[in-house]
N, C-alpha and C positions, 0 to 999 in steps of 0.2 A: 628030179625035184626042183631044180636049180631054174631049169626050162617052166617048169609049171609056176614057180616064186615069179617068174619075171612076166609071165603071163597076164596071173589075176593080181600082179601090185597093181595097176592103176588101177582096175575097176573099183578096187577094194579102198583106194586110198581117197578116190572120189565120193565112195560111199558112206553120207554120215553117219547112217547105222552099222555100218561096219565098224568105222571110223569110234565112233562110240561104245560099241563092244571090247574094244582092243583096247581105248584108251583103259575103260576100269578093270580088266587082266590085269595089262601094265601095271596098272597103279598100285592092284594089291599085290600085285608080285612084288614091287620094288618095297613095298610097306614090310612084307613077310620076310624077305631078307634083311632090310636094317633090322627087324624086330626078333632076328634068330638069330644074329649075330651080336658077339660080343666085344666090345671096344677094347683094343689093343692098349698094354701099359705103354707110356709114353706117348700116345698120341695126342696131340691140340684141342684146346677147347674152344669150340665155335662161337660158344656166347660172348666170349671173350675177345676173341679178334671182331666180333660186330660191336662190341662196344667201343672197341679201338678206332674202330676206322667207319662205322658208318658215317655217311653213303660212299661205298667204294666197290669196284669193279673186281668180282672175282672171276679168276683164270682158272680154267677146265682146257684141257686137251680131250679133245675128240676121241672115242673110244675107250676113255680113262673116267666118262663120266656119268657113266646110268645111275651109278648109287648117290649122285650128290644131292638132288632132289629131296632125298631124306633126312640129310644129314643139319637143312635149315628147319630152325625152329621154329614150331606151333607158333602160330602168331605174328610170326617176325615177316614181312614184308619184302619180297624178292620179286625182279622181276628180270627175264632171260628174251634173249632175241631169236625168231625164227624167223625162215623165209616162208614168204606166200605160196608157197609150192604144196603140192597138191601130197609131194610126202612127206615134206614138214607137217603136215596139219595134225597127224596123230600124235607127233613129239610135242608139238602145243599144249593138245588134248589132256596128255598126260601132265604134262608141266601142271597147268590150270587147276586138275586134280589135286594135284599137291600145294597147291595154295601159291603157286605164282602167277605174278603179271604178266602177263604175254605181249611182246612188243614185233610189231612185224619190220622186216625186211626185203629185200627185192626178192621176186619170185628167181626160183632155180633155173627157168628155160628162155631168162629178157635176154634180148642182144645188149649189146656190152654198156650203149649208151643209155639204155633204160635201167640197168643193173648198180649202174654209177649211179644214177638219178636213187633209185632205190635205198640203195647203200648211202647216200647223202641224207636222205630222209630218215633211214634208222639209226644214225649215229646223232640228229636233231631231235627225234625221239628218246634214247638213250640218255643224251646228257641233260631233256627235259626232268627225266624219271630223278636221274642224281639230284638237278636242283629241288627237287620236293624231298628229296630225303630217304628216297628207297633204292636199296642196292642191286647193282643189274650182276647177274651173272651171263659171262660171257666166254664162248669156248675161240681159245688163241690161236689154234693152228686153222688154216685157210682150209677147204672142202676141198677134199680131193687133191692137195697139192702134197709140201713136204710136214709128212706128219710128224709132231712133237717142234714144231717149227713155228712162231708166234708169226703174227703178221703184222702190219701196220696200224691195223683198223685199231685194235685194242690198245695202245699207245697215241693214236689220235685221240682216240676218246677221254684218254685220261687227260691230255694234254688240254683240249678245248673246256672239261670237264673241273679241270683242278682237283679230280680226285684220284686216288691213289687205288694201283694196281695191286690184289692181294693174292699171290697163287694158293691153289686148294689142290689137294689131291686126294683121294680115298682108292683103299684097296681091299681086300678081301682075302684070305688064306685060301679061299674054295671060288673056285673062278673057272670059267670055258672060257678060253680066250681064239676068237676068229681068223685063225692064220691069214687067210687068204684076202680076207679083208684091209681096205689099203692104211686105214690104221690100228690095225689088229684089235677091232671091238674087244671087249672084256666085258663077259656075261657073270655079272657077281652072283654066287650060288650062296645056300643059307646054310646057317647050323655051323660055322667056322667063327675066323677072329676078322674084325676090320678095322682098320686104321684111318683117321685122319691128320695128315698130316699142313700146315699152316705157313708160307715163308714168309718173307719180310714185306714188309708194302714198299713200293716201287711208286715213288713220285714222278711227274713229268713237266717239266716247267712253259708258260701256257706262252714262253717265246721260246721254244726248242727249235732248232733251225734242224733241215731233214736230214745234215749227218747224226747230230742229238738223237732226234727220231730213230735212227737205226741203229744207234746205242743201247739207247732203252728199249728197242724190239729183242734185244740180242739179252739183254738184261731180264728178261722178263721169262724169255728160252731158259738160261742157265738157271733162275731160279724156280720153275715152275719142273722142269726135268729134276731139280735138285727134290724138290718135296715128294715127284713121284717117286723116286727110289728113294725114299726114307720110308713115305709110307710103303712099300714092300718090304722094306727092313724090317718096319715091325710086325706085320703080319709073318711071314717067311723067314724072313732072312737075308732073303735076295734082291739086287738089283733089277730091276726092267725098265 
């Protein structure tokens, strides 16, 4: 199965009838599970920290974040960053579905100079978005590197942007979670409890010198891991 998955992913990821089929799956799946799940006691109220802090940059970890999609409000104004790569298009796809802006980035397969070039372009797009007034959601750990691991980009952007870093985390009591996978994806299942949980907003001051910088990368680590095992606390019980 694994052999056949890595076969037809391009053809399929190329294809925008594919591409289009998949996205509105996704989408009501991701709708049926917020909408089957019940909000854990103690967890965060979203409209609340958007009144606090819009326009502010909120922090998703990689594989911790299919269900956050849902968890912004009808109406409210988000916009998330993908690469121009041929299998980001369906995570777009889906995003757009769910009433986000879509902001592109460097394609997944540029050599390194074109990637820079890219990645300088979406973090220009990014902090445009903030200065209008609409908040980017943005996942902190780097692709394929050390997962639960914030990187730079997300602290540059605050830094150029003057706005403030907010970690988010959501979980789910009923969950498949992707061992093998390099950040153990988390497929939220329905009919269980889910939690969001909210940390502090994380400032960066817009002359941070690059030790600073790696302060507030490291700051942003401890509190964005901090809110994911909160939110498993209240689902479970448990840390992950």
């Amino acid at each position: 199965m694994k052999r056949l998955w890595i076969k037809v992913r391009g053809p399929l990821a190329r294809s925008r009838a594919a591409n289009a089929i998949l996205a509105s799956l996704l989408t009501s799946a991701i709708r049926f599970v917020h909408r089957t799940t019940r909000l854990a006691e103690g967890s965060d109220d979203i409209a609340r920290a958007i009144d606090a802090h819009t326009p502010a940059i909120a922090a998703l970890w990689h594989g911790q974040h299919l269900l956050a999609p849902a968890i912004n409000p009808r109406g409210h104004r988000m916009a998330a960053l993908f690469s121009r790569s041929a299998d980001a298009e369906l995570n777009a796809r889906v995003a757009e579905r769910l009433g986000f802006d879509v902001v592109r980035g460097s394609g997944g397969r540029e050599g390194r100079h074109r990637a820079q070039k890219g990645g300088a372009r979406a973090l220009i797009a990014l902090k445009k978005t903030l200065d209008a007034g609409t908040n980017v959601a943005m996942i902190a750990d780097i692709p394929h590197g050390t997962p639960r691991e914030a990187g730079l980009g997300i602290v540059t952007l605050a830094k150029v942007s003057g706005r403030p870093v907010v970690p988010i985390a959501v979980a789910t009591s009923r969950r498949k979670v992707l061992e093998k996978t390099w950040d153990k994806t988390t497929i939220n299942l329905p009919f269980g409890r889910r939690a969001l949980a909210i940390g502090e907003a994380i400032h960066v001051a817009a002359d941070a010198t690059p030790q600073e910088l790696e302060e507030k990368r490291r700051e942003v680590t401890d509190a964005l891991n901090a809110a994911t095992r909160r939110a498993y606390r209240l689902v479970d019980g448990e840390d992950r």
